[in-house]
C-alpha positions as CSV (number, residue, x, y, z in Angstrom):
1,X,-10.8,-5.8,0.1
2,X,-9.7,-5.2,3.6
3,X,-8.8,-6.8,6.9
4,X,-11.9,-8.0,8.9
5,X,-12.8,-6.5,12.0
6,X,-10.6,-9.1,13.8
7,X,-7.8,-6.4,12.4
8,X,-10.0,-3.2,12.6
9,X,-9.2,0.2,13.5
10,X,-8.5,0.6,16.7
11,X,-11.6,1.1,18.3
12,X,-10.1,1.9,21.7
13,X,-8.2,4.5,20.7
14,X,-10.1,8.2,21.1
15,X,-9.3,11.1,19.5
16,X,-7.3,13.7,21.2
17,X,-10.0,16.4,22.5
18,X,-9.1,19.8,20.9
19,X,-5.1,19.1,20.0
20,X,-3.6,21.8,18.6
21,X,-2.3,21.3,14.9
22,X,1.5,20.6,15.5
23,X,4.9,20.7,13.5
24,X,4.7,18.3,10.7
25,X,8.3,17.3,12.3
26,X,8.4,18.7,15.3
27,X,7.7,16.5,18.6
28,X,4.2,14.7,19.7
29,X,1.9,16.6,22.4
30,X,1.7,14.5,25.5
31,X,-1.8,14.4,24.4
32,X,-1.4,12.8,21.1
33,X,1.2,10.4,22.5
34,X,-1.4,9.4,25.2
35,X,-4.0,8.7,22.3
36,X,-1.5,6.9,19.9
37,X,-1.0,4.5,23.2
38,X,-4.1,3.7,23.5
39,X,-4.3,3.2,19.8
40,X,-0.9,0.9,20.3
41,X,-2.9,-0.8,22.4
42,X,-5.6,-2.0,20.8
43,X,-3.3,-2.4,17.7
44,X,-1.5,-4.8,20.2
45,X,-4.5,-6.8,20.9
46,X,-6.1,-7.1,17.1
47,X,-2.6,-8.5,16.2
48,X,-2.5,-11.2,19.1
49,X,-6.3,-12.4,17.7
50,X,-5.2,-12.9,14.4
51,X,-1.6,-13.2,14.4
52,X,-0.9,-14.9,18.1
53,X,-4.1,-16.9,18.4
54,X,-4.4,-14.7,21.7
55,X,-1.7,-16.7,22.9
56,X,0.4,-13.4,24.7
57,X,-0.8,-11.5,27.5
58,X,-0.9,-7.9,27.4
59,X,2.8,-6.2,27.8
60,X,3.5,-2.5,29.1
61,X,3.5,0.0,26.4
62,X,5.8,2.7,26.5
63,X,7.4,4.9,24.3
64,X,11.1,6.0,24.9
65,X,13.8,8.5,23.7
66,X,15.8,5.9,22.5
67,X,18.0,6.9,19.1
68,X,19.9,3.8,18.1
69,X,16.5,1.6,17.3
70,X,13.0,1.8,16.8
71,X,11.6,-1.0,19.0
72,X,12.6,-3.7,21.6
73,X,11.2,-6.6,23.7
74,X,12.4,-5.8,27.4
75,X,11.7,-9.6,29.0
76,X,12.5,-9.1,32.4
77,X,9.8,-6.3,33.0
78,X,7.4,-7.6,30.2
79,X,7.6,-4.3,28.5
80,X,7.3,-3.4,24.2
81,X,9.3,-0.1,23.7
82,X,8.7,2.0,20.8
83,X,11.1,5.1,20.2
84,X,8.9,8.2,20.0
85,X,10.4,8.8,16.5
86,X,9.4,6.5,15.3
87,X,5.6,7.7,15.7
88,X,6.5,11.1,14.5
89,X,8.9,10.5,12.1
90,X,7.6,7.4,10.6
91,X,3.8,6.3,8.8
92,X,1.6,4.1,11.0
93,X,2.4,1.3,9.0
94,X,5.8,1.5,10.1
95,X,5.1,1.5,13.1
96,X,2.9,-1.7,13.2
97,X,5.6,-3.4,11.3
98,X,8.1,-2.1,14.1
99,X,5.3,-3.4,17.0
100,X,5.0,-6.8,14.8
101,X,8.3,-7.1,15.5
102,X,8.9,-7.2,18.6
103,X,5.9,-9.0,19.4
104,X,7.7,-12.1,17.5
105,X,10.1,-11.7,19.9
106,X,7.4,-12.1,22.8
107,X,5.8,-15.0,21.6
108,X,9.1,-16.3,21.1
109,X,10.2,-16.1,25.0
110,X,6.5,-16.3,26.4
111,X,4.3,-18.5,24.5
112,X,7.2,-21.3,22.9
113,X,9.3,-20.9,26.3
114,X,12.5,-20.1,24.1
115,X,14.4,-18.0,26.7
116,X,17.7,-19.3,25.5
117,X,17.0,-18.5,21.8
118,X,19.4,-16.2,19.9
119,X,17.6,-13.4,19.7
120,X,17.1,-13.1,15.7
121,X,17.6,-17.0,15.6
122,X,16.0,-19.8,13.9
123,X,12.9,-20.3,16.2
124,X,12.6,-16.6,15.3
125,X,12.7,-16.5,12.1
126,X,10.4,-19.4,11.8
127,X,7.6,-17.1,13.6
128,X,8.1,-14.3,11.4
129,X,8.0,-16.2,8.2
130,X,4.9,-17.8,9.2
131,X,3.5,-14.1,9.8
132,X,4.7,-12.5,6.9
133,X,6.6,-10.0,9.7
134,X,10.3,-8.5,8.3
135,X,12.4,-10.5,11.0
136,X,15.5,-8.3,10.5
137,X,17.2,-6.9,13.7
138,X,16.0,-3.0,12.6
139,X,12.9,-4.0,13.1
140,X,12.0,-1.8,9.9
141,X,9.6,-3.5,7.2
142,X,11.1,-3.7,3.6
143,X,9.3,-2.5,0.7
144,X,10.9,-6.0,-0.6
145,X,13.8,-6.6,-2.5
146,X,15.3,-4.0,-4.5
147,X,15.2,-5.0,-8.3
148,X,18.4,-6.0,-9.4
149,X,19.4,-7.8,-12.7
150,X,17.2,-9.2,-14.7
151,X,14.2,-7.3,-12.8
152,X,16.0,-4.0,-12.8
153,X,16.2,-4.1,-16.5
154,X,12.5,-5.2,-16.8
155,X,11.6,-1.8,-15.2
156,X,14.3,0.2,-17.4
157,X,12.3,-1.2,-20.0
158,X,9.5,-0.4,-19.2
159,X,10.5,2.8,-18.6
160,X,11.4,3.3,-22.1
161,X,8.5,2.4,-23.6
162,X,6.7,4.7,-21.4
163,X,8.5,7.4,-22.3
164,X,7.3,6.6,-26.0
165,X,3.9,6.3,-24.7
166,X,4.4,10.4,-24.4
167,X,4.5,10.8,-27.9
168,X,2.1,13.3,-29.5
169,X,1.1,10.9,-32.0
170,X,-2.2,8.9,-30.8
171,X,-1.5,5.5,-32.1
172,X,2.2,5.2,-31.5
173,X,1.4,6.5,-28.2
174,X,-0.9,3.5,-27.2
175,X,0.9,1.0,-28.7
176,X,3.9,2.0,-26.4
177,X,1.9,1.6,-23.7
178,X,0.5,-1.6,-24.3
179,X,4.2,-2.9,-25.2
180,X,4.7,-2.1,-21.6
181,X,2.0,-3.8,-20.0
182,X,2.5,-6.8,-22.2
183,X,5.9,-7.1,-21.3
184,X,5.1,-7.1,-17.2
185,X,2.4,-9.8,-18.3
186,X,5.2,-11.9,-20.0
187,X,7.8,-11.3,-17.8
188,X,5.5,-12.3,-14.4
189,X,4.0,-15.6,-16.2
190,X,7.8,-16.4,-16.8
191,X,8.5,-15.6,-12.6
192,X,5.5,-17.5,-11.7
193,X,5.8,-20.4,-14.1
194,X,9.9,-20.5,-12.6
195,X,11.1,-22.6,-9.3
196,X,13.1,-18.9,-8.3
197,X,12.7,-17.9,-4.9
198,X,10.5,-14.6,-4.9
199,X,10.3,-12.1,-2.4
200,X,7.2,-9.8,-1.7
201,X,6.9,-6.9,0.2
202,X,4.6,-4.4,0.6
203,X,3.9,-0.5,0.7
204,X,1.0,2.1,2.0
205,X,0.6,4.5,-1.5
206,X,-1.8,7.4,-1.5
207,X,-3.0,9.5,1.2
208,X,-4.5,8.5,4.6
209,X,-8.0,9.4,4.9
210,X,-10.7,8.9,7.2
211,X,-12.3,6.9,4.2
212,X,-12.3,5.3,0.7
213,X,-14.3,6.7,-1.8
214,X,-15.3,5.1,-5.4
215,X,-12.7,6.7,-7.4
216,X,-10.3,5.5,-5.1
217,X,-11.9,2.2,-4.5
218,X,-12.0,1.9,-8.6
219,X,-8.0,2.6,-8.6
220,X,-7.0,-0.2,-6.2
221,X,-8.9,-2.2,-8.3
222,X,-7.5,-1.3,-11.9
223,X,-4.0,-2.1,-9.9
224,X,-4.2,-5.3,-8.5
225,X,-6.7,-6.5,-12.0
226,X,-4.0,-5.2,-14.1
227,X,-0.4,-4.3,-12.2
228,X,0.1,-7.6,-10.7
229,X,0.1,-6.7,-6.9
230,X,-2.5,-7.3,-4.3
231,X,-4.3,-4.1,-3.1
232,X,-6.4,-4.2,0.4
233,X,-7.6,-1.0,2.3
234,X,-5.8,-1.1,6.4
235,X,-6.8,1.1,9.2
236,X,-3.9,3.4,10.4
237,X,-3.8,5.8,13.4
238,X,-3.4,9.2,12.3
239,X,-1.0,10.4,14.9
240,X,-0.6,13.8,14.5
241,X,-4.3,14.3,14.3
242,X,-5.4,12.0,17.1
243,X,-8.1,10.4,14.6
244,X,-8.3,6.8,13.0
245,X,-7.9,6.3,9.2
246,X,-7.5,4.2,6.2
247,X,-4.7,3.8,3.6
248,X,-4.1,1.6,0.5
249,X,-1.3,-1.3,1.0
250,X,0.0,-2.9,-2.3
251,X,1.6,-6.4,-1.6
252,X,4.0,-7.7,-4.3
253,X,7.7,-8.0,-5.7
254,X,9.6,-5.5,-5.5
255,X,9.5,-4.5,-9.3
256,X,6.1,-4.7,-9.1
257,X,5.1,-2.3,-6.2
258,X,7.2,0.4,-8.2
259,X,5.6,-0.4,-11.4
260,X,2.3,-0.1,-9.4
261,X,2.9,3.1,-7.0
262,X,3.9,4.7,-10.0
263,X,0.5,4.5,-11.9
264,X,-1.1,4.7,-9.1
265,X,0.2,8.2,-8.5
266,X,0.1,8.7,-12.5
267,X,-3.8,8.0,-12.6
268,X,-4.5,9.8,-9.4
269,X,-3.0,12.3,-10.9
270,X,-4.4,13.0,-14.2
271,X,-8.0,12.2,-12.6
272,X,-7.5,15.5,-11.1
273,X,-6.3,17.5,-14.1
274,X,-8.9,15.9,-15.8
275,X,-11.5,17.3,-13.7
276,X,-9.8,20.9,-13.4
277,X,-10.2,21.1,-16.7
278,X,-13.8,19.7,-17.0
279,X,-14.8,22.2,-14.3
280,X,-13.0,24.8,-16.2
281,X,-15.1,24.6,-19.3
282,X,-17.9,24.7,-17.5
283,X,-19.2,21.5,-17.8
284,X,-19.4,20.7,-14.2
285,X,-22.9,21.8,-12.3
286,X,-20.4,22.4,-8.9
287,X,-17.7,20.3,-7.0
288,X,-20.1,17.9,-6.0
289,X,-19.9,16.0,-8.7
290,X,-16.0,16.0,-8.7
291,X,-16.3,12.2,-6.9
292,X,-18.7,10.9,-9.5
293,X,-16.8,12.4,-12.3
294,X,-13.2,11.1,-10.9
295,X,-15.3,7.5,-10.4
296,X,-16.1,7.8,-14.1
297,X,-12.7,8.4,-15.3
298,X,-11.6,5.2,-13.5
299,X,-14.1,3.1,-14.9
300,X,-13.2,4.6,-18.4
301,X,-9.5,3.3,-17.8
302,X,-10.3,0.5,-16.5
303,X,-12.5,-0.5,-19.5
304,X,-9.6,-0.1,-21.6
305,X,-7.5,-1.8,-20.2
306,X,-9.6,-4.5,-20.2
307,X,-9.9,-4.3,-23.7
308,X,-6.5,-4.8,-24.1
309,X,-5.9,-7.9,-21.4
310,X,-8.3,-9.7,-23.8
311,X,-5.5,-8.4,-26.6
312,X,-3.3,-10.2,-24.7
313,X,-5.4,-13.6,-24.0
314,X,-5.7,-13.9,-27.7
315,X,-2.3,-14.1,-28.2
316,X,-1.9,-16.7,-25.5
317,X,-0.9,-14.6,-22.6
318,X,-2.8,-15.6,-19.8
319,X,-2.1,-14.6,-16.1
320,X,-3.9,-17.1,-13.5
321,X,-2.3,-14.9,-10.3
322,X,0.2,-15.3,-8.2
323,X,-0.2,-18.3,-5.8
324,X,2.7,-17.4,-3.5
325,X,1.4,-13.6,-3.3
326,X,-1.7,-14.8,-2.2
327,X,-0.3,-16.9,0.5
328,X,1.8,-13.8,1.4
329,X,-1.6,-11.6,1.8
330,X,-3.0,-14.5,4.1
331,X,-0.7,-14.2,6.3
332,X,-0.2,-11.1,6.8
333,X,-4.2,-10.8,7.2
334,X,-5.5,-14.1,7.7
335,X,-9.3,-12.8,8.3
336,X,-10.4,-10.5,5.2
337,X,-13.3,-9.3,4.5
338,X,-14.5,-8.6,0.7
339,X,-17.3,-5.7,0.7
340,X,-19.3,-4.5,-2.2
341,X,-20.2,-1.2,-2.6
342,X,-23.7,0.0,-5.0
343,X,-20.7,3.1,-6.4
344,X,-22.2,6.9,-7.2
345,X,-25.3,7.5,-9.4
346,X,-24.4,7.4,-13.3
347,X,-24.9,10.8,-14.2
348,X,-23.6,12.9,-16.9
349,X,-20.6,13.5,-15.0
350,X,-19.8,10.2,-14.7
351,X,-20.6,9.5,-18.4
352,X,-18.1,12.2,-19.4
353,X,-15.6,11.1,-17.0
354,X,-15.8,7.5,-18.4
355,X,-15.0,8.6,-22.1
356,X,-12.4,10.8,-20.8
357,X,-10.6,7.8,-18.8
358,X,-10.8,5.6,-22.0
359,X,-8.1,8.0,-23.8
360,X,-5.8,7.8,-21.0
361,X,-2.5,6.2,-22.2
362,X,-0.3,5.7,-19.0
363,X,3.2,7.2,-19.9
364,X,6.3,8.2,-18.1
365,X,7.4,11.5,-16.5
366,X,7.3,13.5,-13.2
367,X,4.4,12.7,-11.6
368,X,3.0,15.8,-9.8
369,X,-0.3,14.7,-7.5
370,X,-3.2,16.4,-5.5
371,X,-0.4,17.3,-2.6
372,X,2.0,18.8,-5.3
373,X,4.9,16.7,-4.6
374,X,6.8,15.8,-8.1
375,X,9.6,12.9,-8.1
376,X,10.4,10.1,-10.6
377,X,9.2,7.1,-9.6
378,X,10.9,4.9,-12.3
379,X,14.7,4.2,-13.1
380,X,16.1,6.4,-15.4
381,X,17.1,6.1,-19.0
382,X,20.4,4.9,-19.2
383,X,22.1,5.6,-22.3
């Protein structure tokens, strides 16, 4: 799933000719901050088509040295600053959410004629909630809000029983596992079924690329099938590159975008150890087949965890969705567009990538990915 081409990359924006690799932290180029404007721009004018219905006329774009915040609406000279921090500290995302923001603000002034409007007021507020924008003076989306109570000790949970999922014994292993999934299945059919206020959010997991593949196509799917979020591919602006790309956005509660991130980065993961290994034996004709292979090993995992969702039906847990998630994804992309890919030729690599994503028991620990990084991506054991 992923925004239609209403929303699409923007198309506008060229790629820097020849810009030198720079400092992962250090300042932009002149260069790339000229093509990350013209990206900006066409960003700007996407958004206004299917946010706005093209009801705002193009603002000045500039990018400032400001330090004290990350975006503002400058009326009086019809101008959207960005700080340049933000695009070279902060994802692309971010920095839509950031541009989001302060366009609220414009249609706020130009297009309902609110001049006299607090600035964050009701009128607002109204927009941004119609949007699915993070109307909060910062400017800065929200992953949503932190789990406290009742959904912090959901997760803790959870984390316990993954941690038994790590056990060297097979069976004890799996049904750990499945106690965890069974109890975010019965804990979100309670939230659903309940008149609580719930709050989603959203966050980009993975790596930018310049474009999905099927492993990673299969992965978004296992996790919004199984993890209760809704997954959808986005174009970005890789900035420190000069080049478009694409990233995978999770919508969802707050307890379960962790839940989610974490096996995401989990079965990403151990795809790739899985594959070193398979490779290291020898069975692997060359790295061309690492795709079809990974693909495999997703389809293996998702096959069993299909097997046990029907464990779950026959014991009268059924999830229909979320309704209110749904309505969250539409507005924050009202024009989608569902495509269906033919996936890579079933070869023997695939086979034996299947059988070896069917043992996979998901399990907690420090997850250590393709870039190397290792953190803890669920609450700690307390006690």
């Amino acid at each position: 799933m992923e925004p239609s081409n209403r929303q699409s990359p923007p198309a506008g924006a060229r790629p820097a000719r020849r810009a030198a690799r720079p400092d992962p932290q250090g300042p932009l180029s002149a260069e790339l901050e000229t093509a990350a404007l013209r990206a900006l721009r066409r960003t700007w004018a996407d958004l206004n088509a299917c946010l706005f219905q093209d009801r705002l006329r193009p603002p000045t774009l500039e990018l400032t040295d400001d330090r004290s915040r990350l975006g503002a609406w400058r009326r009086d000279s019809r101008t959207i600053a960005l700080a340049r921090r933000l695009l070279a500290e902060h994802g692309w995302g971010t920095v839509v959410e950031v541009l989001k923001h302060e366009m609220a603000h414009q249609f706020v002034d130009e297009a309902l004629g609110l001049r006299d409007d607090a600035a964050h007021g009701p009128a607002f507020r109204k927009v941004c909630e119609e949007r699915a924008i993070d109307a909060r003076a910062a400017g800065r989306p929200s992953p949503g809000t932190p789990p406290t109570g009742t959904r912090e000790r959901v997760l803790e949970r959870v984390a316990r029983l993954l941690a038994l999922a790590e056990s060297p014994n097979e069976h004890e292993a799996r049904a750990a596992a499945a106690a965890a999934q069974r109890l975010m299945l019965k804990y979100n059919i309670e939230e659903v079924s309940s008149a609580s206020q719930r709050n989603y959010g959203f966050r980009h997991v993975g790596r930018v690329s310049g474009r999905t593949d099927e492993p990673r196509r299969l992965l978004a799917n296992i996790l919004s099938e199984h993890y209760f979020v809704e997954a959808i591919w986005v174009p970005v602006w890789r900035v420190r590159e000069g080049k478009r790309g694409v990233v995978l956005e999770l919508c969802g509660r707050a307890e379960n975008l962790e839940l989610a991130e974490y096996v995401h980065s989990f079965l990403e993961g151990t795809a790739e150890r899985l594959w070193s290994e398979y490779r290291a034996a020898g069975r692997a004709r060359g790295n061309a087949e690492r795709r079809t292979f990974l693909a495999g090993v997703m389809a293996g995992c998702a096959e069993t965890l299909r097997v046990q969702g029907s464990a779950n039906r026959e014991e009268g847990l059924v999830w229909v969705g979320d309704r209110d998630l749904r309505g969250y994804l539409r507005r924050r992309y009202p024009y989608i567009r569902r495509t269906r890919y033919a996936g890579p030729r079933r070869t023997a690599a695939w086979s034996d990538g299947r059988a070896a994503g069917r043992e996979i028991v998901v399990h907690r620990g420090i997850h250590e990915g393709p870039a190397g990084g290792a953190r803890p991506l669920l609450p700690a054991h307390r006690g």
